[in-house]
C-alpha positions in Angstrom: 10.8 -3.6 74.8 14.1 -4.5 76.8 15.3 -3.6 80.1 14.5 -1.2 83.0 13.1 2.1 81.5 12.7 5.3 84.2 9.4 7.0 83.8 10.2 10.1 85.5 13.2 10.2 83.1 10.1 11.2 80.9 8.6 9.9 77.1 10.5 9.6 74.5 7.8 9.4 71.3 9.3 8.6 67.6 7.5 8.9 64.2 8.6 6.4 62.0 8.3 7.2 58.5 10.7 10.1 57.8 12.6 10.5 61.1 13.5 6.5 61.6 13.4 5.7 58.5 13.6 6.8 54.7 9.5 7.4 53.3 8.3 4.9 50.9 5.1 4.6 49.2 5.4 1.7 47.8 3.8 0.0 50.2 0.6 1.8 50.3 0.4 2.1 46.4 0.6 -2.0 46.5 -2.1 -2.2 49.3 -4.1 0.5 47.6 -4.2 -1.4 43.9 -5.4 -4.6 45.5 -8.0 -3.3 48.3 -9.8 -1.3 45.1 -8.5 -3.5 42.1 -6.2 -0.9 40.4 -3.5 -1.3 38.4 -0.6 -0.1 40.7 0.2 2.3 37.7 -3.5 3.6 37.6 -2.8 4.2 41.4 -3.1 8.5 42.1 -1.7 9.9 45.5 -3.3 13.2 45.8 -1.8 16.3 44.9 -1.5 17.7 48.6 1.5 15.7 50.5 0.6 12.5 52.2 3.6 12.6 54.4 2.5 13.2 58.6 -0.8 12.0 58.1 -2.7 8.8 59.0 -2.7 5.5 56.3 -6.5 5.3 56.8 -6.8 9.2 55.5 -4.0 8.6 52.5 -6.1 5.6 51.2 -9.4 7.2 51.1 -8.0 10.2 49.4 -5.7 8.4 47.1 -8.4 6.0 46.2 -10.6 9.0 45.0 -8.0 10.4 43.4 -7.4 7.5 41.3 -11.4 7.3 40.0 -12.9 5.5 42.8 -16.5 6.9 44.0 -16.1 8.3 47.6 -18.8 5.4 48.7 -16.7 2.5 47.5 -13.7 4.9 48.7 -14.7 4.4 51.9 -15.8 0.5 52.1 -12.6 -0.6 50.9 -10.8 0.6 54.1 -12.1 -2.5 56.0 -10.2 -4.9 54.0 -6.7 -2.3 53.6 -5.3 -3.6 56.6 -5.0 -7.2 55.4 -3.7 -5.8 52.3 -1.4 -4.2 53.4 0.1 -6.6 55.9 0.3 -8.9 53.1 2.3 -7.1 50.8 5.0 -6.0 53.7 5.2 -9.5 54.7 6.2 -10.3 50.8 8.4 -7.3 50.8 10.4 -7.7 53.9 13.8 -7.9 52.5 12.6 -5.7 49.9 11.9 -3.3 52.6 14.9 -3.5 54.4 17.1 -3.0 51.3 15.3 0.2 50.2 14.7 1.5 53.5 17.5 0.7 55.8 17.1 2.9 59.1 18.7 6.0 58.9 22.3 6.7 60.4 22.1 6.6 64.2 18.8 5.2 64.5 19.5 2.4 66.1 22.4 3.9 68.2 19.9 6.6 69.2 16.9 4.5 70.4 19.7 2.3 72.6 21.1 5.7 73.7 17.7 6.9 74.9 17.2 3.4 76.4 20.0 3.7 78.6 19.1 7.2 79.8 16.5 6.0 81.1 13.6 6.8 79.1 10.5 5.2 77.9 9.9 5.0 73.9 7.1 4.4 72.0 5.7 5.6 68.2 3.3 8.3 67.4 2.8 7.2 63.7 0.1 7.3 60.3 1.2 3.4 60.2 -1.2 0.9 61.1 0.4 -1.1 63.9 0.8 -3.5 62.2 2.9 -1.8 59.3 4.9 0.2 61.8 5.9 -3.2 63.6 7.0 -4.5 60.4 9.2 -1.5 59.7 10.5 -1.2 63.0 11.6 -5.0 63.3 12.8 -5.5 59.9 14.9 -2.8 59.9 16.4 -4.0 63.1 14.7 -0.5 65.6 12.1 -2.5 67.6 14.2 -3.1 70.6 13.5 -0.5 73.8 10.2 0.7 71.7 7.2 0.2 74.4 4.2 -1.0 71.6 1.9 -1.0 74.0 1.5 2.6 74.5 1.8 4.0 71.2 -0.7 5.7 69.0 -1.0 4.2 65.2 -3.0 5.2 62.3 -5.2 1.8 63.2 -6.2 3.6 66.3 -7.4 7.0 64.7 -7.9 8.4 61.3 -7.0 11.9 62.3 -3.5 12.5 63.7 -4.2 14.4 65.8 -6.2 12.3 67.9 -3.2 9.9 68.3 -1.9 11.9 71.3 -5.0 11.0 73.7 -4.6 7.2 72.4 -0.9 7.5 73.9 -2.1 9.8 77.1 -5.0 7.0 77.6 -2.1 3.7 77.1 0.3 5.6 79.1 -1.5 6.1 81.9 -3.4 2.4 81.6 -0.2 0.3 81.5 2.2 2.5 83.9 -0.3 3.3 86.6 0.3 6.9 86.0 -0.6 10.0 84.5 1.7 11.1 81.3 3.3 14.4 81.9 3.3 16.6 78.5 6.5 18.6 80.0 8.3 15.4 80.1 7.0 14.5 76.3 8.9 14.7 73.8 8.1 13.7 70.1 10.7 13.5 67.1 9.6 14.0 63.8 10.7 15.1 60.6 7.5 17.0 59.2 5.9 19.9 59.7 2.6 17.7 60.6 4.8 16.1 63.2 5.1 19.7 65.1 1.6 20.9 64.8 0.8 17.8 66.2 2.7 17.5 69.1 1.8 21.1 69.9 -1.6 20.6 70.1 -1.1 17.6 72.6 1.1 20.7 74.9 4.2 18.0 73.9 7.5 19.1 73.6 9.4 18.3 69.9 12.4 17.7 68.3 12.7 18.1 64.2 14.9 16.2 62.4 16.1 17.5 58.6 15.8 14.2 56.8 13.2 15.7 54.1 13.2 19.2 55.3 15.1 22.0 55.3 16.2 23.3 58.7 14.7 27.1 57.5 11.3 25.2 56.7 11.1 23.5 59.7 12.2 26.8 61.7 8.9 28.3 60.3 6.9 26.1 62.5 8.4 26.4 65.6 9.8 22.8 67.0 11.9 23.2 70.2 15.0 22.4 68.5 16.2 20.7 65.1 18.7 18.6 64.4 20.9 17.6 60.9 20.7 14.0 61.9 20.1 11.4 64.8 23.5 11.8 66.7 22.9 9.7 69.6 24.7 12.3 71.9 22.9 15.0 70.3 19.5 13.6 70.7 19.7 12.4 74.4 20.9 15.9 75.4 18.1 17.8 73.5 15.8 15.5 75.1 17.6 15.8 78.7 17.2 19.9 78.2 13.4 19.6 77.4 12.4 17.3 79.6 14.7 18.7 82.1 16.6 15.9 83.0 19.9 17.5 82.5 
């Protein structure tokens, strides 16, 4: 993180996959086939969509669905972290051919910056994948690591909030105020998440319609990450504007 950030501007709070950049499992399928000794082609992602939940909750269920007992399931999430830091590391320019950030990304987190507001990442990443992502892909600047929730921290999603309330409140001295919250995601997992943590949200249409993403109620939606666009939705909610 760079330069002087205004807490009572309020907290700005990005998922990665989806919203900063394009989804890819690639990564996980790699990681998956060496933490259980698949084939990556023998590798099964479950029929329910993997996208706005946790790594540690993807593997386990994609492991079973690909043949593997839930017991051994289960032990081989203590060595899917290495994996899969290994395989990102091998695939960094992979990885920032295939998923570039998406238009604005970059102009947006900057924007934010210089509005004053903090930024961190609510994500199903391990940290140590979201880092990757974020720094290969050129998004890491202004993004406060320190008080972000990650997949490592939780295998539920919707424990991730409390990580951030705990890191906030542990690194700045003060309590995190949920009216000056504000999460941008891109799924509908994203929303119900950051309603049941009382945070306000923005959706972004990257993968979802703007009629599916209505459905579940975010506090606006947006076609893209306009840099304008985003600072003053996030001005209006956090009522800075």
């Amino acid at each position: 993180m760079h330069g002087v950030t205004n807490p009572d501007a309020g907290l700005v709070v990005w998922d990665v996959d989806g919203t900063l950049i394009p989804a890819d499992l690639r990564w996980l399928r790699r990681a998956v086939a060496r933490t259980y000794a698949l084939a990556e082609s023998a590798v099964v992602f479950p029929t329910a969509k993997v996208h706005g939940y946790t790594d540690e909750s993807i593997v386990i269920d994609t492991a079973i669905a690909s043949g593997i007992d839930e017991r051994a399931a289960e032990a081989g999430v203590a060595c899917f972290p290495d994996h899969l830091a290994h395989v990102m590391e091998q695939g960094r320019e992979e990885l920032a051919r295939d998923q570039p950030a998406y238009p604005g990304a970059k102009e947006t987190i900057r924007a934010l910056h210089d509005a004053g507001f903090v930024q961190t990442v609510l994500t199903g990443n391990l940290r140590s994948a979201a880092e990757i992502k974020l720094a290969t892909t050129g998004l890491d600047d202004y993004i406060d690591w320190s008080i972000g929730g990650f997949g490592s921290d939780a295998r539920d999603r919707f424990d991730l909030p409390d990580v951030i309330r705990r890191r906030y409140a542990d690194v700045l001295g003060r309590p995190l105020d949920p009216d000056k919250t504000v999460v941008i995601g891109d799924a509908a997992n994203d929303i119900a998440c950051a309603r049941h943590a009382g945070f306000r949200v923005i959706a972004v249409t990257h993968r979802v319609t703007r009629d599916e993403l209505a459905q579940h109620g975010p506090d606006a939606i947006l076609d893209r990450l306009s840099a304008p666009d985003v600072v003053a939705a996030v001005s209006r909610l956090t009522g800075k504007d």
